[in-house]
N, C-alpha and C positions, 0 to 999 in steps of 0.2 A: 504493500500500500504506500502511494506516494503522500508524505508529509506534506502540509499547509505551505510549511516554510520551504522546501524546494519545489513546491509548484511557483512559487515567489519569486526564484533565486536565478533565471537564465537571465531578464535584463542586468541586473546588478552586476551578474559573473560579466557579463559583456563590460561594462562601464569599465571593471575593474580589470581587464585585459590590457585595457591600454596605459594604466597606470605600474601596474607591476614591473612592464620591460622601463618606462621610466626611471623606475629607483634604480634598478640594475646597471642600467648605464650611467646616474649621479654616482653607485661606488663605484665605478673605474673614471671619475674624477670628471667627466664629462657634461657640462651646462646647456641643460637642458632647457629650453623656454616654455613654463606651464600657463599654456590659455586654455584650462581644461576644468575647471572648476569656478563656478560663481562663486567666489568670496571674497567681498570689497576688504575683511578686515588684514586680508593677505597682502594687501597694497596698502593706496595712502588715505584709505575711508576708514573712518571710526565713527563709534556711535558720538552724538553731540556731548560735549561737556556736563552739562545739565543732568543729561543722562547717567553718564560714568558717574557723577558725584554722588546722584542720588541712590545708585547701587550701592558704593560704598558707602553713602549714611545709612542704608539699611541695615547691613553686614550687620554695621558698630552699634549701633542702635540697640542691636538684639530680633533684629526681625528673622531669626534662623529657625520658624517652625514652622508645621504643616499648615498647611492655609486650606480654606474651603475648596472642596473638589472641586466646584463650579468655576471656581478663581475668586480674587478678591473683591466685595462689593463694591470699592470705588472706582478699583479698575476699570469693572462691568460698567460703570457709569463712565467713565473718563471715555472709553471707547466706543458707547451710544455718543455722547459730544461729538466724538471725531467723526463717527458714521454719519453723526448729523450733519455735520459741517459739508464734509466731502460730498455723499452722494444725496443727502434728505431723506434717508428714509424712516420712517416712523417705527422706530423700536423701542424696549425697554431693555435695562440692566437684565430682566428673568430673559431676556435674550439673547443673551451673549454667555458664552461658555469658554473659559481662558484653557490653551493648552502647552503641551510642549510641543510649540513649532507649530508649523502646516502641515507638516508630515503627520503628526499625532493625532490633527484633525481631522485628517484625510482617511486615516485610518478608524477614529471615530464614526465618522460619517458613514464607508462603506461597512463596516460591521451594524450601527446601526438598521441601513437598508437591504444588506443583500442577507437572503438563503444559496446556501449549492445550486447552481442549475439557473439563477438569475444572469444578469448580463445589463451593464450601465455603458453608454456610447461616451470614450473618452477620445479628443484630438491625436489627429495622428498629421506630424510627429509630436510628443509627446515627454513630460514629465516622466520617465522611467517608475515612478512610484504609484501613477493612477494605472497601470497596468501590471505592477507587482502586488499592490493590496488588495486590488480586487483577485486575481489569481488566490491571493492566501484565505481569503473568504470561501473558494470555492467555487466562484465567478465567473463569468466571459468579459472580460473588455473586448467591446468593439467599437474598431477604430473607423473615425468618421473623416475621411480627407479633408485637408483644408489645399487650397491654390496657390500657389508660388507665384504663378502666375497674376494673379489678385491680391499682392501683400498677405500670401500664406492665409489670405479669408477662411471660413469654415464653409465646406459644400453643404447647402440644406439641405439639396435633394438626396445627397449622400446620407446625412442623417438619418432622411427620413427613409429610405430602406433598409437601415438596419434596426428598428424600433421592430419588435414584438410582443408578445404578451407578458415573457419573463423581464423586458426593460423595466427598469426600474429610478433612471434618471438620467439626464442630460451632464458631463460634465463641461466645464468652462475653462481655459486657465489664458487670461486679459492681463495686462501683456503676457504675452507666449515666452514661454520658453520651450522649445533650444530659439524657435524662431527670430523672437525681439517682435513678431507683429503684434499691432493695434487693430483691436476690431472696431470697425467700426458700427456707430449708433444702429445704422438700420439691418448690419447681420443683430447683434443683441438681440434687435427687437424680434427676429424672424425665427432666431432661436427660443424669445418668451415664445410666441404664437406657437411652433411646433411644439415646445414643450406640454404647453396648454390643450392643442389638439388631441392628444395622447395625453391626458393626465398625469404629469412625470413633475419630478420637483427639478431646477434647476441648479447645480452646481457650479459655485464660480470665484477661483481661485484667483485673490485681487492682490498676490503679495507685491507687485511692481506696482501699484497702482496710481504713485503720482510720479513713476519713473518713467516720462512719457516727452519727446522731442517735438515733433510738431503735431502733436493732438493730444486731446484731451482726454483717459481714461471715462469708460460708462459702464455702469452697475447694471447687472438685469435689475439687482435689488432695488434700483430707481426708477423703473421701468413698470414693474411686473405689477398689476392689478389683481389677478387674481391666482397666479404661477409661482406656488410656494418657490422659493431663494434659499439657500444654503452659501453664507458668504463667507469666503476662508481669509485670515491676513497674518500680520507680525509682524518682529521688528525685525526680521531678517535682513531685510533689504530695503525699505524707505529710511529704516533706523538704524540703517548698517551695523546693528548687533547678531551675526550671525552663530555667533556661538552661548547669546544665550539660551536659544531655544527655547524664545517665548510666540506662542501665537496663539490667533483665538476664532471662534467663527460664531455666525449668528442667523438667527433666521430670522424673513423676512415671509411670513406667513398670514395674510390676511383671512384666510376661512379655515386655520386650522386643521391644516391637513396633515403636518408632523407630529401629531402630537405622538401616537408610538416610536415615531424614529429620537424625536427629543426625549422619552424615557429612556431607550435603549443607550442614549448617546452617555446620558445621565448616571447608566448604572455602570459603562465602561470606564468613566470618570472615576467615578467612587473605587472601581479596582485598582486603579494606579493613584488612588492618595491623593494628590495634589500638584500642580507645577510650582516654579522654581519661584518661591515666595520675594528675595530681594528684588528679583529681576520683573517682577510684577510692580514691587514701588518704585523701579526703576522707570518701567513703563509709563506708569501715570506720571512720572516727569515726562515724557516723551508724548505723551498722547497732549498731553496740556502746558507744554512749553512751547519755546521758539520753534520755527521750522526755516530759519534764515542759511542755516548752514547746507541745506537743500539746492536751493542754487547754486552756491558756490558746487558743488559735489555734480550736481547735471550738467555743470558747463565743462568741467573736464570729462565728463562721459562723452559728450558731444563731440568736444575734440577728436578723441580717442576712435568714440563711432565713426565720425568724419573721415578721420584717417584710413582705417583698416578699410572703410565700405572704396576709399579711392584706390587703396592698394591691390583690393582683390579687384578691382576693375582693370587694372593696368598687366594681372597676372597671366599669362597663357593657360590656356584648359582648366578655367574656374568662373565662376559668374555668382553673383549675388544680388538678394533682394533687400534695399537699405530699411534697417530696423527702427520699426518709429518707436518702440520700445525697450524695459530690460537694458542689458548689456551683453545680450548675445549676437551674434550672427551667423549665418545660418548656409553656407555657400555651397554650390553643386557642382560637383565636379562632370564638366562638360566634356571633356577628352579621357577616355576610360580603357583604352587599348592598352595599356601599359599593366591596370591592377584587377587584381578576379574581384575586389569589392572594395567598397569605400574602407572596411575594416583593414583589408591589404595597403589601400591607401594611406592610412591613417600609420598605421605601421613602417611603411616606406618611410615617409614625414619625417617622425619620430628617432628612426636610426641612422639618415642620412643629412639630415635637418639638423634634426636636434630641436625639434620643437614639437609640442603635444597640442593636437587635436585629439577632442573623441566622435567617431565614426558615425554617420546620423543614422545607421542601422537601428542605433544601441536607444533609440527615440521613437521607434518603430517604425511600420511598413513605409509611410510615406519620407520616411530619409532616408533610404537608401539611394547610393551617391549623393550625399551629402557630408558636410562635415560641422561641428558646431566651435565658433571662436568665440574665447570670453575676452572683451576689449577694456578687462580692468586694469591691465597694468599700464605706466605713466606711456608717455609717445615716445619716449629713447628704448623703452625696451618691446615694444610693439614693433619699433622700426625695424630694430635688428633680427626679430624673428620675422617681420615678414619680407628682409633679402632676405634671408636665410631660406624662407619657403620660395618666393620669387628665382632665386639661382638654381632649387632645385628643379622648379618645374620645366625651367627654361633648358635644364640639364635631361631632363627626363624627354622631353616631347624634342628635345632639338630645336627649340626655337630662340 
């Protein structure tokens, strides 16, 4: 009988193929360049000052105990504020449910809603973990195209034939990752409506959600009229706190149509005790202080995006869709006679280069020949990996 957990476990094995030959080749001394991993705190992004202090006044303080499963009650409140502010939607603190991370909520969520033998339509390409935790549920992710062609849009009509009777929810994830696309207002809305058609609750993973270049982040949760919402966030990346592994999700329910998935969510809560109590009064500095240091923080993204999206234009047998989102890109490899897969590719890269991509396989069906770049590190070190990748291709195709 196959275990929960490796029915889970082939994207993750993928992700982590392309990191293992990395270490191998840092101990024989070799400088590798890692664009393989979202993590602003690896570079020159920290959470805001405000932030950090008010962690550590919790620490000293004494606030080092178990806190309410649910999360802390001001928090819940601090983050109705925010939700207000941002997208207006009408919630309450009994709303919102603090967790560790998005991950944790995601994982909430799908146990929440799924039995064995159900099936929720996640983007493809794809978060690796809306298709490893529903797997561990006993699940089907099915994956719903989105267009490259169309700034990586979502196909509806694709959506809408993989909906049957075992679906069990739409998910979302605005800005995309591996992608960087921005959906825009009228897919949202085409997504409530089909949700709605099919009575499904909507899923919508908002953690980039003011990390947006030339558009503006939309909520179904500001949207949705009667299309129960399920909205995931944190400070992983607006708060560039990624390793505290605070995040929280809430519903947006006008007729009451979760109310077993919010028990279920409720009792999975109460198994795991509580999340990470300083990092929660950390938060509520964060949810209700400055947000000035934001700008400064998007404008070297911008750069950076700027950059890389002109470099892979200038590159031989690669193309790209400029990311109005995130800090990923998402490029396809147009000249393919050389590698059996983007994985082979990727690998190439990696041992002749000396530079790390992960394979858009490893994101599902629709990245294949693809590859995903994270444009956090400053422009001298973006440069040199992309000669580095530029020489090789130019080395590879003869051009």
């Amino acid at each position: 009988m196959i275990r929960a957990s490796q029915r889970a476990m082939g994207i993750v094995y993928a992700i982590r193929d392309v990191v293992l030959p990395a270490r191998e080749l840092e101990k024989k001394g070799i400088k590798v360049i890692r664009l393989n991993i979202g993590d602003p705190g690896k570079y020159d992004f920290q959470p805001p000052e405000h932030m950090q202090e008010a962690y550590c006044r919790a620490i000293k303080e004494g606030h080092n105990y178990y806190g309410p499963s649910e999360g802390l009650p001001e928090l819940r409140e601090a983050i109705v504020e925010r939700e207000k502010r941002k997208n207006g939607v009408d919630i309450t603190p009994d709303d919102v449910r603090v967790t560790t991370a998005v991950t944790e909520a995601l994982q909430f969520v799908f146990g929440g809603l799924l039995d064995p033998g159900d099936n929720i339509l996640v983007p493809s390409p794809s978060y690796p973990p809306y298709v490893g935790l529903v797997k561990f549920y006993g699940a089907e992710p099915r994956e719903y195209m989105t267009v490259e062609e169309n700034g990586w849009q979502p196909d509806i009509d694709d959506m809408r034939k993989l909906i049957d009777e075992r679906t069990k929810a739409i998910a979302v994830i605005n800005p995309n990752n591996p992608t960087g696309a921005l959906y825009e207002k009228k897919t949202v809305k085409a997504i409530l409506d089909l949700a709605g058609e099919y009575d499904l609750p909507v899923i919508s993973d908002e953690i980039y959600d003011l990390m947006t270049y030339e558009g503006k982040h939309v909520s179904p949760g500001s949207l949705t009229k009667d299309v129960p919402v399920i909205v995931m966030n944190g400070l992983s990346k607006v708060y560039f706190a990624t390793g505290w592994r605070l995040g929280y999700l809430y519903y947006v329910d006008p007729e009451g149509k979760l109310e077993e998935v919010r028990e279920a969510i409720d009792k999975l809560a109460r198994i795991r005790v509580c999340p990470n109590t300083p990092a929660q009064l950390a938060a509520i500095a964060g949810m209700r202080g400055p947000m000035d240091y934001l700008e400064e923080y998007m404008k070297k993204l911008r750069e950076r995006r700027d950059y890389v999206y002109k470099r892979i234009q200038e590159i031989p047998g690669v193309s790209a869709v400029k990311p109005q989102g995130a800090f990923y890109i998402f490029p396809k490899i147009e000249e393919r006679s050389k590698w059996k897969s983007d994985f082979d590719f990727v690998m190439d890269v990696l041992h002749e280069a000396h530079v790390l991509f992960v394979h858009g396989s490893g994101f599902g069906k629709a990245g294949d020949w693809h590859f995903r770049i994270v444009f956090l590190p400053p422009v001298d070190v973006l440069e040199e990996a992309m000669d580095r990748f530029e020489e090789f291709m130019r080395k590879r195709l003869g051009a």
